[in-house]
N, C-alpha and C positions, 0 to 999 in steps of 0.2 A: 483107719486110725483107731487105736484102742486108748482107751484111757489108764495114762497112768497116773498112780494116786501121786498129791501133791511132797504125803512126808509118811514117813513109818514107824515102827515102833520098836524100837531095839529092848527086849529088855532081859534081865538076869535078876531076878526079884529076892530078894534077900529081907525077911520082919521075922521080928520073935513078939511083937505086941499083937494087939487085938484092933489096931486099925488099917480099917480096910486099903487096901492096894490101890495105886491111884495110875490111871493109867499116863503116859508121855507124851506129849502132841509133835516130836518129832527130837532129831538129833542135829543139830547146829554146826559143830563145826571138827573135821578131824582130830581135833587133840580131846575128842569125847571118848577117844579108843585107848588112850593113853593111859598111863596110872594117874592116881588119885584124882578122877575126874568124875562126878556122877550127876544125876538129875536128883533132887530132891524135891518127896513131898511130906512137909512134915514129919512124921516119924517113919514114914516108907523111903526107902531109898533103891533109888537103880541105879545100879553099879557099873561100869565095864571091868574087865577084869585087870586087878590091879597087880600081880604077878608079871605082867608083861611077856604072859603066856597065849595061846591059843583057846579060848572057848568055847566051847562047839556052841552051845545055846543059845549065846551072844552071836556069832558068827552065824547060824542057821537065822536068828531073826532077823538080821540085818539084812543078810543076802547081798550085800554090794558095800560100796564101799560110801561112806558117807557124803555126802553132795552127788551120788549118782542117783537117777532115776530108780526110785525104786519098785518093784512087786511087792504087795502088802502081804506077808505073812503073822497073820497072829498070833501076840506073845505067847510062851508057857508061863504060867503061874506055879512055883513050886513052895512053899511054906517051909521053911526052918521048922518050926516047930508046930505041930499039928498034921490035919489032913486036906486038901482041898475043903471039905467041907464043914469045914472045924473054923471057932476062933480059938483064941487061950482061951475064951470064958466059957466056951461050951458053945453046943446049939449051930443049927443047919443055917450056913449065910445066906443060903441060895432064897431062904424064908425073912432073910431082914426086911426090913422097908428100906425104901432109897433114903439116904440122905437129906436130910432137908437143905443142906447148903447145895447151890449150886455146884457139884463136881461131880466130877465121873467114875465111876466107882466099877472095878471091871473083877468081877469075880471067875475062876476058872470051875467050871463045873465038873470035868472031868479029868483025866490024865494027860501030861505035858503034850501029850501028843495028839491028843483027842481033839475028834473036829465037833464039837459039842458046840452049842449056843453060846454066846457071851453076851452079857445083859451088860447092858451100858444104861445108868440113871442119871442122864443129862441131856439137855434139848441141843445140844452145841455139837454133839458127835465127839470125834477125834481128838479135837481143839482141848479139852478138857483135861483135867479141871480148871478152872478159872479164879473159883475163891483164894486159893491161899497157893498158889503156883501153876504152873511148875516155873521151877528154878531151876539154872545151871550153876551148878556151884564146883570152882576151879581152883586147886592147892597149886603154890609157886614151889619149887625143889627149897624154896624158904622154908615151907610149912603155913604161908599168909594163903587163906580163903579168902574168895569173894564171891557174893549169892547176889545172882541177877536174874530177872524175871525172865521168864523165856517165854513168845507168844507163838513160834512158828518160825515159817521162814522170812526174811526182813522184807519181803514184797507183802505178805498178809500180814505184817504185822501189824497193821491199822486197821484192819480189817477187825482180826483178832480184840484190839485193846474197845471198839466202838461196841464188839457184840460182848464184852464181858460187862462195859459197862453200864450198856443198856439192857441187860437182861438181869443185873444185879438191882440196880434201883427201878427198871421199870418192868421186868418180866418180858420186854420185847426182845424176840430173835430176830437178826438183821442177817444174819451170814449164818448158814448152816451146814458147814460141814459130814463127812460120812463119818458114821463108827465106825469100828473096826469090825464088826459083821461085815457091815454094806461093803466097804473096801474088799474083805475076802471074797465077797461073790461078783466083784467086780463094775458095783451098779455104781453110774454116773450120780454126780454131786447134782440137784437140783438147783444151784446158780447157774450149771455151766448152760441152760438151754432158757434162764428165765432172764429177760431183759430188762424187768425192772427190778431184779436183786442188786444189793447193792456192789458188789464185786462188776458188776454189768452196767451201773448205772451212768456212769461215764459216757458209754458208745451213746443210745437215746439223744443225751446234754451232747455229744461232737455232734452228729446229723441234725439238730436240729439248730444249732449254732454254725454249718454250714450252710443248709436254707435260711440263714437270715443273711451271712456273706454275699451270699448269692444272689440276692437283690436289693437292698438296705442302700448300697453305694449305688447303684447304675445313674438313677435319674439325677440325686443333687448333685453327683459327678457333671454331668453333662451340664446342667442349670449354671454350674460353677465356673468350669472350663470358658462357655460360649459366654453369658452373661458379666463374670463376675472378672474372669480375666481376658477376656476377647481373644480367645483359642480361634487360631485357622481350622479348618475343614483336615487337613494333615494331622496336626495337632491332635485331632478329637480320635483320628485315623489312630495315630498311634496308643491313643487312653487305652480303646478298646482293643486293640492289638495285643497286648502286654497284658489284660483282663484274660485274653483266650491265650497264648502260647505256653502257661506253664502247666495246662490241661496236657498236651503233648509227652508232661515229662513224665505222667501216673507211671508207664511203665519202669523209667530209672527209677522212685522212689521205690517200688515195688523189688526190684534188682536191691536194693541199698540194703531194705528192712530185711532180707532173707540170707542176704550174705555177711554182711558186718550188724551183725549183735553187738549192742552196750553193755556191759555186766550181765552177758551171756541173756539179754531180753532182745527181745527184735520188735517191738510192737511200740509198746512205751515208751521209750527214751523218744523214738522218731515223733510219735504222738505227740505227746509233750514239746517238743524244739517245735513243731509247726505249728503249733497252737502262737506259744510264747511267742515268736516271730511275726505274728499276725495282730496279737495285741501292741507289742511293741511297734511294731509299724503306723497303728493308726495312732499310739498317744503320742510318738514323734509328729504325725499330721496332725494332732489337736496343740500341742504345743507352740507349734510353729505357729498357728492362728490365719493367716494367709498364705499356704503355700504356696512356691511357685509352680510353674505350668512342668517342667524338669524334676522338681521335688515331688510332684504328684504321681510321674509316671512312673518314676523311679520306686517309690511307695508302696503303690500299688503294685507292680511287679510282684514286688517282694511279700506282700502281707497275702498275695494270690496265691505265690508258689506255697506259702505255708499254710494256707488252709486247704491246700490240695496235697500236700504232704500228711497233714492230720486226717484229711478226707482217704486216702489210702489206706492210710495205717488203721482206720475206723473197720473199712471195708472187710480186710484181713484178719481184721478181731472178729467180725461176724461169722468168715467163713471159718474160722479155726474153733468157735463155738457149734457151729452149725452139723460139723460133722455128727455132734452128741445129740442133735434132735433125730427122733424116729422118722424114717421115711416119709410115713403120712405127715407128718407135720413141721418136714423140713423146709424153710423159708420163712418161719412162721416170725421172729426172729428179725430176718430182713424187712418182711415187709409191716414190722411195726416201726424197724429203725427209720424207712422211707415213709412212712405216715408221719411221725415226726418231723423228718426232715421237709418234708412238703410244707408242713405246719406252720414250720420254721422261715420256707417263702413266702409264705402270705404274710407273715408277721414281719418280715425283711422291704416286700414289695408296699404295704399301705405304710411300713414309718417311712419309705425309701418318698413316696408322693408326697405324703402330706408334710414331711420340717423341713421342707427345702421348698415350696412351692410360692416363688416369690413372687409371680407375675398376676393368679389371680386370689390370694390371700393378704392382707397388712401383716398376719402374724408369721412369722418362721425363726427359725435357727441360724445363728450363726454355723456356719462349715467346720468350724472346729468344734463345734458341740456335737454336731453330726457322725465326726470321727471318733468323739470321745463316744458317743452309743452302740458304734460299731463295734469298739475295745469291749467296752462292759458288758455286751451278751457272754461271749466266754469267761471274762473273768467272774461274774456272776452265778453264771448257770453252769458252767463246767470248769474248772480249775477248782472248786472246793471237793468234785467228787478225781476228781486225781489221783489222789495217794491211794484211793479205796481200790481203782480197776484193777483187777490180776490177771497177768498172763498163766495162760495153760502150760508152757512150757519155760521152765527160766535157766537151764544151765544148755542154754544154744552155743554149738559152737560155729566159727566161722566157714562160710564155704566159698570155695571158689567161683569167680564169676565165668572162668570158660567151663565148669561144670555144669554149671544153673544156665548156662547157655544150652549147654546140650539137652537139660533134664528140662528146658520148656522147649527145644523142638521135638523132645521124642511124646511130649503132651501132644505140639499140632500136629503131631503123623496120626494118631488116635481118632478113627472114624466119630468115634463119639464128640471130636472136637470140630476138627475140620467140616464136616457134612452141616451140622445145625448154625455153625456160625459163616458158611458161605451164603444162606439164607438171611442170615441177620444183616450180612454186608448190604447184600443186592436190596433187599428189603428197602432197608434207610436210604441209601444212594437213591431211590426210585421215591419216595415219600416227598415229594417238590413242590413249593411254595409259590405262592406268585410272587414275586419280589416288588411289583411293581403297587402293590397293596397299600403298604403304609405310606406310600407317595398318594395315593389313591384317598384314601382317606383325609390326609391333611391339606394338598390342593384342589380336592375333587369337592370332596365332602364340609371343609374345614371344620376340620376335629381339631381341638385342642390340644394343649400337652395334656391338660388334667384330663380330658377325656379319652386321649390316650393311655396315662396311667390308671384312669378307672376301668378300665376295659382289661387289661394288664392284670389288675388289683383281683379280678373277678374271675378271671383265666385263672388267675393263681389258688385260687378258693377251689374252684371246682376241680381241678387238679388234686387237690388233695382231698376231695370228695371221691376222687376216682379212683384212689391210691385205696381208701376205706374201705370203698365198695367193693374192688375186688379181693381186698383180705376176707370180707365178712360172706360176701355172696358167690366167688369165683374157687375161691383156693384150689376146691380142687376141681375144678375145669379143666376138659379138653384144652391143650396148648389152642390146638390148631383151630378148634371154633373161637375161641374166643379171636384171634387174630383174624379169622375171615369176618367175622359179622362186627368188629372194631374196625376194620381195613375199608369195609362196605359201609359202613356208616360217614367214616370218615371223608371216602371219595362223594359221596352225596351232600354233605355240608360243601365240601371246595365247591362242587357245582353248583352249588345253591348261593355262591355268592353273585354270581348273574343277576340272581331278584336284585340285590342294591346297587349291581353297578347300573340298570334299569330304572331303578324308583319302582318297583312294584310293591314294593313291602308300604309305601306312603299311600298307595290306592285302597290299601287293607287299617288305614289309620297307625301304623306303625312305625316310629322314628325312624332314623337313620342311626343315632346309637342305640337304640333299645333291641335294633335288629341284629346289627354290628356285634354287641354283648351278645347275644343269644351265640350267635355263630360262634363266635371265641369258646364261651362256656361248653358249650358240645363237643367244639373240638379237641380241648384240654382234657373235658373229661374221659373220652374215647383213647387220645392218646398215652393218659393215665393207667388207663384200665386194661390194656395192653401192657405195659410198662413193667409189670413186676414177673409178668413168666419169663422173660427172657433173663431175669436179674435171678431166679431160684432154679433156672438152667447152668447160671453159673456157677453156682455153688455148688455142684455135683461133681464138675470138672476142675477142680482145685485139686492137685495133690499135694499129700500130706509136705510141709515143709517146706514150698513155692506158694503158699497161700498170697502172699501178697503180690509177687510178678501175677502170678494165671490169673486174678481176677483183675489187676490194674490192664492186661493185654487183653481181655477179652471184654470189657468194657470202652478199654481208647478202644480196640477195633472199630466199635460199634457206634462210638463218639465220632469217627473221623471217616466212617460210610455218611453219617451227618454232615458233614463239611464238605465232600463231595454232590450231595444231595444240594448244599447250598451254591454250589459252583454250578451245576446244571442248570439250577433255578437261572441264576445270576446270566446267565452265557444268554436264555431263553428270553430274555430283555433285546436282543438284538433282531430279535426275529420278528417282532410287532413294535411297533413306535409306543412307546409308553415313557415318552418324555417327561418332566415337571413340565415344561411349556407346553406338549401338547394335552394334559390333564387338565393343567389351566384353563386352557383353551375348549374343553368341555368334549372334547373328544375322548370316549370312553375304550373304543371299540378296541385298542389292545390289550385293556385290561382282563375283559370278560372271556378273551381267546385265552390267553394264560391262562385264568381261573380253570375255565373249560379241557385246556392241556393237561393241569396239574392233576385234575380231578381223575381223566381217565386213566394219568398214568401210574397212579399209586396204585390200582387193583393188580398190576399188571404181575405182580412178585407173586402172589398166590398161587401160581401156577407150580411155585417150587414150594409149594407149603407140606409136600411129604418128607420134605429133610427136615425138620424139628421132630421132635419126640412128638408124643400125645400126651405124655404127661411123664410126673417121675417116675412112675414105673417101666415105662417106655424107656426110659433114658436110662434106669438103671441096667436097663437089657440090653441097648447098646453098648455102653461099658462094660459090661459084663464079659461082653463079646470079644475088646482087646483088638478088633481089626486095626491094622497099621497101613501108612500108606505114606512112603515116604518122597514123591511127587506131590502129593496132595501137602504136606505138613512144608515142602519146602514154598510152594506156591501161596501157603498162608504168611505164613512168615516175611515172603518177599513182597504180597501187594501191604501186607501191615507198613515195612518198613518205607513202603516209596509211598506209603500216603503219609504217610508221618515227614516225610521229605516235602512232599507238596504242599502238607499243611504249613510246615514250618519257612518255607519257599516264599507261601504268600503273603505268609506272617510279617517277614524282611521285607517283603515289595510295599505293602501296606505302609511301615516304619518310612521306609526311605522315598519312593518313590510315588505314591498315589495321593494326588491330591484334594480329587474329584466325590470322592463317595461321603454319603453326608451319615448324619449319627444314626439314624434310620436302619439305614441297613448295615451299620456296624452290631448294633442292639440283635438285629438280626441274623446275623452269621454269633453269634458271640452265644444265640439262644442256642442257635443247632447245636456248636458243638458243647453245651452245657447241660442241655437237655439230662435231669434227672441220674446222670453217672456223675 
């Protein structure tokens, strides 16, 4: 994908005075071709041709038609009166000093046609000048003018109006646009690859406004539900149900944002609806003040499916930036938005414990002040940077869905797609938990709730210590070691949970939660520290203009080998007695076979660890490659689709029919399939 510049400069330069030419930050609207139509700066004016003839100069600099994409060709400069290197008052311009007022001052140094140098004296690029215009100024066949400012196109134009005015009264550049050098040699904008520019600042404020969604509600949900409205064990079934089912939809929201554009944007508008839909949801639950048990689930459904609708459209803004970082340093990008976002759970997870903790604190929140904190992270931290984000591409048109059907399975026929991600399936499906754990812990052990959610709270910290460490120390790693010696660590902790279903950690002086914590912390961090290669694997495999379907499908892929992984677990309950009565009963001995099962069978995927790349270079040599294989692309598409069926299968059985399974291990199917996508 090549970068096209955002706006061009059409010009036909026309002065007989001694001030300098100013150059056009872009052309607005078709009737700029028109007669008596020009851009004004001050005593410079650029004209289009007002004869309602053909202008070659006009017509060569424009190159297309106005609102189309344009290739930046820089203007000719030609003087009425004088010589390029002349003012009226004498003397070489090319020796002036820049302007002391902030504008941009574009002088031609050589002949119209000359690819000589163009000195641009302004920190703003393109955008300029800023001081005293530009203006579009529009005659009616009345002969009535009217002069309006003009900052760009109406997506930057907040953009535009924040960096004139912060760099007038304060000298700060916030948005920096290219000149029209940089544009002709074709060098990318340095917003498109920095994530805390401001055009970018947005994505950061959504992921990390996601990681507070993502666990802020879990626990006073449940505290609320069982305690406050005496929810059945179904009841609590379905909260969490309707928490996981609208994870399922990532790839229709993906399908939505690439085929039906809003004013020709695909990113933004969707962005924005799921945000707003998520706030609104929770001030509807703060107002209401006691919801009902029906009003809650209903709520939440809805406030879910929108921050996974925002959570998509985030996604697709990374990978559509992503393409403009350099090899070496592609992902870089994501995996600061995933540090964030991480950030964003821990700060989600210790408010989620501590304002609702009624049973061993006097002080707490009411429920609806809880919802109103869940509202105000975005409307706080992300809704003031809104207006600012820009899309890369704004005049999308719409495409068909049984096209974009086609154009993502001729993706999964693509060895580079199919091969790495039958590894990622089998991988996760095979990563198995004991299930019988958290029963283990609260009849076995009696761990608290708080001690529960401290354990949770700390998990969550070191997670995103994991997330750090491997931007700062891993990046560029071998895929495939970092996943075997992650893989091997990780089956060594499962086993290592034996010592506490034994009491041996107590013979060494060591709690039963300080051991507990330990184990959590290890295991979060390992599973963290793994977690971003397979996430800047995806970003490779995006093509241009499906950005949002390829990475919402190859991310659920990888979410709903998770939910598989949680159905093995869950089946593997039947194979050893691992009751609540016989836990009670002090009978350990199914617990530590599980642990002992889970542990040996996570190693077990490494065997197929030569289908992932070795790195991006690796991966760029398989694409490079273009093998197709259209068994292999139909065989993906069809285990995605029938687990998406199973998932959404169990989803309805859950709703209607299961009575039995307690919050426990709702919390824990609900984590699988949430895990980190």
């Amino acid at each position: 994908m090549q970068y096209r510049p955002l706006t061009t400069e059409c010009i036909s330069l026309h002065s007989s005075t001694s001030t300098p030419l100013y150059s056009t930050s872009g052309v607005p609207t078709d009737d700029l071709l028109t007669p008596r139509m020009s851009l004004s700066f001050d005593n410079a004016n650029i004209e289009a041709p007002s004869n309602g003839g053909y202008d070659s100069n006009w017509a060569d600099c424009c190159n297309g038609r106005v609102g189309d994409s344009f290739s930046y060709r820089p203007p000719s400069i030609t003087p009425i009166n004088g010589t390029a290197t002349e003012t009226a008052g004498g003397g070489d311009i090319s020796q002036r000093p820049a302007p002391l007022c902030p504008v941009s001052t574009i002088y031609s140094l050589g002949s119209a046609d000359s690819d000589e140098e163009v000195h641009v004296f302004d920190r703003h690029g393109q955008r300029a000048p800023y001081y005293d215009g530009p203006y579009l100024i529009s005659s009616t066949p009345g002969g009535l003018r009217s002069k309006k400012r003009w900052y760009g196109r109406l997506e930057d134009g907040y953009i535009a109006w924040v960096s004139i005015n912060l760099f007038e009264y304060f000298g700060a550049v916030v948005y920096q646009p290219l000149n029209p050098k940089e544009m002709k040699e074709g060098k990318v904008p340095e917003w498109m690859y920095n994530i805390s520019s401001l055009p970018n600042l947005a994505i950061p404020m959504s992921y990390f406004c996601i990681g507070v969604a993502l666990q802020l509600l879990r626990t006073p949900l449940i505290v609320y539900f069982i305690e406050d409205l005496g929810a059945t064990a179904a009841e609590v079934n379905v909260l969490f149900t309707v928490m996981a089912v609208p994870w399922c939809f990532k790839v229709l929201y993906g399908f939505l944002s690439d085929c039906v554009p809003i004013s020709g944007l695909r990113r933004k508008p969707y962005f924005m609806t799921g945000w707003v839909l998520y706030v609104v949801c929770n001030l509807i639950l703060c107002v209401a003040q006691q919801p009902s048990i029906q009003m809650c689930i209903f709520l939440v459904f809805l406030q879910t499916a929108g921050y996974m609708l925002a959570d998509v459209m985030t996604d697709a803004l990374i990978v559509e930036r992503s393409a403009y970082e350099s090899l070496e340093n592609r992902g870089q990008m994501q995996s600061k938005g995933y540090i964030v976002r991480f950030f964003g759970s821990v700060i989600g997870a210790t408010i989620g414990a501590v304002v609702y903790n009624k049973d061993d604190w006097k002080f707490y929140l009411p429920i609806s002040l809880v919802f109103f904190i869940n509202a105000a992270f975005p409307m706080i931290f992300l809704l003031p940077l809104v207006p600012f984000l820009m899309e890369i591409e704004t005049q999308c048109e719409p495409r068909n869905f049984v096209t974009q059907c086609k154009d993502l399975f001729h993706t999964a026929q693509l060895k580079a797609v199919w091969q790495p991600m039958t590894f990622v399936y089998i991988y996760n499906a095979m990563q198995l938990a004991n299930a019988a754990w958290m029963n283990f812990l609260v009849e076995g052990l009696k761990f608290s709730a708080w001690m529960i959610g401290i354990v949770g709270i700390v998990g969550s910290i070191m997670a995103w210590f994991g997330i750090m460490t491997y931007e700062k120390y891993f990046f560029g790693s071998n895929w495939r070691i970092v996943y075997l010696w992650c893989t091997t660590i990780a089956a060594i902790i499962a086993i290592a949970q034996i010592i506490l279903v034994f009491g041996l950690n107590r013979k060494f002086g060591l709690s039963d939660i300080a051991f507990s914590m330990g184990d959590d912390i290890l295991i979060e961090f390992v599973i963290a520290v793994q977690f971003l290669p397979m996430c800047i694997m995806y970003l490779g495999l995006c093509p241009e203009g499906s950005e949002g379907t390829t990475y919402a499908m190859l991310t659920t892929w990888s979410n709903l080998a998770g939910t598989i992984a949680f159905d093995i677990s869950t089946a593997l309950t039947g194979v050893w007695d691992v009751a609540s009565e016989t836990i009670q009963a002090g009978d350990y001995s199914g617990v530590w076979k599980l642990s002992l099962l889970c542990g040996v069978v996570g190693p077990l995927p490494l065997v197929l660890l030569g289908l992932i790349p070795k790195d991006k270079e690796d991966q760029k040599k398989l694409q490079d490659d273009g093998t197709r294989n259209w068994l292999c692309g139909a065989i993906f598409i069809t285990v995605m689709i029938l687990s998406l069926f199973v998932t959404f299968t169990e989803s309805i059985y859950e709703i209607y029919f299961n009575d039995e399974s307690d919050h426990y291990d709702n919390m824990r199917r609900l984590k699988r399939i949430t895990i980190g996508h």
